[in-house]
C-alpha positions as semicolon CSV with decimal commas, in nm:
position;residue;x (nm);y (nm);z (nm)
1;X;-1,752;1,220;1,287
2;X;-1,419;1,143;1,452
3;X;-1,288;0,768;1,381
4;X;-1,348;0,661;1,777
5;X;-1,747;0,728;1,721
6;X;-1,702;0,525;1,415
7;X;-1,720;0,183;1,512
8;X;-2,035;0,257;1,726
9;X;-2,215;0,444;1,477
10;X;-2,178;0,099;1,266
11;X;-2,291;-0,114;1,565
12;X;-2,592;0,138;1,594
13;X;-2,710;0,097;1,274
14;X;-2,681;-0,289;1,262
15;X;-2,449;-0,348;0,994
16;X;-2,254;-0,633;0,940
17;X;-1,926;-0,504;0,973
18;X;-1,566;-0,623;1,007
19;X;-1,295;-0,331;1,157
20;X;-0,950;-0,483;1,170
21;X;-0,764;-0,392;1,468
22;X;-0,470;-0,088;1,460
23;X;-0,193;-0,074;1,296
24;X;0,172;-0,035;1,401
25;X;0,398;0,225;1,297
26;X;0,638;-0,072;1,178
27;X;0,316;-0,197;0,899
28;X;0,267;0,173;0,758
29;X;0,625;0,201;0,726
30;X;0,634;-0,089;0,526
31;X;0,343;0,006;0,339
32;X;0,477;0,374;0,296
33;X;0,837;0,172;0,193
34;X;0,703;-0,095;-0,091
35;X;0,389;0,218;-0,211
36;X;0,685;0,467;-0,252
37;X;0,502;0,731;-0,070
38;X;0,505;0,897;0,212
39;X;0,155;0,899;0,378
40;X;-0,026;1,219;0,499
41;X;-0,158;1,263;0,875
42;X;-0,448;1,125;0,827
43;X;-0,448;0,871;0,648
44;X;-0,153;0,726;0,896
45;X;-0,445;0,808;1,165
46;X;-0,700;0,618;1,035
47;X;-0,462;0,336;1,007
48;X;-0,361;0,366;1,349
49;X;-0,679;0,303;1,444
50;X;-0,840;0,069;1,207
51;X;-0,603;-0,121;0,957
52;X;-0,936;-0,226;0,730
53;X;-1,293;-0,216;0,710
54;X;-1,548;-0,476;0,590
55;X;-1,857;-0,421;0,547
56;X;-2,129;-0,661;0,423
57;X;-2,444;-0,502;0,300
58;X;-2,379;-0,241;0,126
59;X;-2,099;-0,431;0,052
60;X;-1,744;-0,192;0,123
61;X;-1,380;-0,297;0,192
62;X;-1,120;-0,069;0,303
63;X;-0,825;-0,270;0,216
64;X;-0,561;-0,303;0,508
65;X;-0,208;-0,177;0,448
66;X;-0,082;-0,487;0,282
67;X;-0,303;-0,504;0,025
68;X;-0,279;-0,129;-0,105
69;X;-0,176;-0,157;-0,456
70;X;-0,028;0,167;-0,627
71;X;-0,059;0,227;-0,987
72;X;-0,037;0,542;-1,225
73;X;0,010;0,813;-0,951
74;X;-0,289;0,663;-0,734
75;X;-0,274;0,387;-0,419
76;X;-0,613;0,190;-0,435
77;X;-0,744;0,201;-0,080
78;X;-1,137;0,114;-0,125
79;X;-1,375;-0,091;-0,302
80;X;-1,750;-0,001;-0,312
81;X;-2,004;-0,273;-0,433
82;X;-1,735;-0,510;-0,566
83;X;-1,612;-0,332;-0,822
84;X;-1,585;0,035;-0,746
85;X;-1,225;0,142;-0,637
86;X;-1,134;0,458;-0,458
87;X;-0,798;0,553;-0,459
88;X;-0,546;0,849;-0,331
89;X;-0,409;1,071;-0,570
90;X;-0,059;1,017;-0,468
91;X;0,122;1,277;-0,678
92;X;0,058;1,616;-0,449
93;X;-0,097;1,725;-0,160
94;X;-0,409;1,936;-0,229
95;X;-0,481;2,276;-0,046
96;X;-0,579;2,040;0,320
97;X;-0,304;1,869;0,303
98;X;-0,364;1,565;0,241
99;X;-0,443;1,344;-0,121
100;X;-0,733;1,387;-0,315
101;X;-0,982;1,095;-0,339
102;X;-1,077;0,965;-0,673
103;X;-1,258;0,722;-0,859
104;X;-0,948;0,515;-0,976
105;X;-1,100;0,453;-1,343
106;X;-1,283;0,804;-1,445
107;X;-1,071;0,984;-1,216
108;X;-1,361;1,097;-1,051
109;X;-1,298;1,357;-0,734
110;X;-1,486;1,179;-0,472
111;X;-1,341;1,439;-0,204
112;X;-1,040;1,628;-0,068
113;X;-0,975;1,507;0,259
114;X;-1,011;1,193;0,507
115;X;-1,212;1,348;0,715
116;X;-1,504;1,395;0,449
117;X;-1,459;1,071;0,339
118;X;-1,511;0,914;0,682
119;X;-1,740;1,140;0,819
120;X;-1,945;1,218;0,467
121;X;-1,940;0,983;0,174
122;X;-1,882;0,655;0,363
123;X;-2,237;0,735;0,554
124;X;-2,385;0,836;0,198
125;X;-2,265;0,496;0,061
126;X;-2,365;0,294;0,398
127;X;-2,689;0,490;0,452
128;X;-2,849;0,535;0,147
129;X;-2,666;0,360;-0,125
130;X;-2,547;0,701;-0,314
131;X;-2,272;0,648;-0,569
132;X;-2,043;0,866;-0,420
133;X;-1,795;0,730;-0,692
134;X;-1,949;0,905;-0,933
135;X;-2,193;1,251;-1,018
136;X;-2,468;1,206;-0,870
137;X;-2,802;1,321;-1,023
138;X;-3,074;1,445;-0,793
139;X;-3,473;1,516;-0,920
């Protein structure tokens, strides 16, 4: 699912949502600046079209640019049910390109690229309340 169907896949499915508007290329330089990285493709894409996501029920945050916090090789980006933080594995690029997403206290591998993450686990979290922070068992 591209980022431009996103929005209207939320309004579709009536959730209570909250999508901050873009931002500049002057706010993810600062961001890349005080994080001390320098951000892949697409995460700077998503960013240029969304600086944040709120979601109520399931409750979700995608934390605009100014409130990414780095710590021990990995930039928090997204909390899941209040207390569930995603984060980018800052220290290399994996085999796509881009940073791995992890659980940022087990070190979980949630997935390798944005595009999974967007078009995959955030519809697994919104959908049907999977703990895509963590191994999932299936009966």
């Amino acid at each position: 699912m591209e980022l431009c169907h996103f929005k209207q896949n939320l309004v579709k499915n009536n959730f209570s949502f909250v999508l901050e508007k873009a931002a500049t290329m002057n706010e993810i330089s600062n961001a890349e600046n005080r994080l001390k990285v320098s951000f892949p493709e697409k995460v700077k894409q998503f960013y240029f079209t969304f600086n944040g996501l709120s979601v109520n029920s399931p409750e979700l945050h995608v934390l605009p640019l100014n409130k990414l916090v780095a710590n021990s090789g990995i930039v928090t980006f997204a909390i899941f049910k209040g207390t569930h933080k995603l984060g980018f594995e800052i220290t290399e690029l994996n085999h796509c390109d881009q940073w791995n997403i992890v659980n940022v206290d087990t070190n979980f591998l949630v997935t390798h690229s944005m595009s999974s993450f967007w078009a995959n686990k955030i519809w697994a979290w919104l959908r049907s309340q999977r703990t895509i922070w963590q191994e999932e068992t299936y009966c």
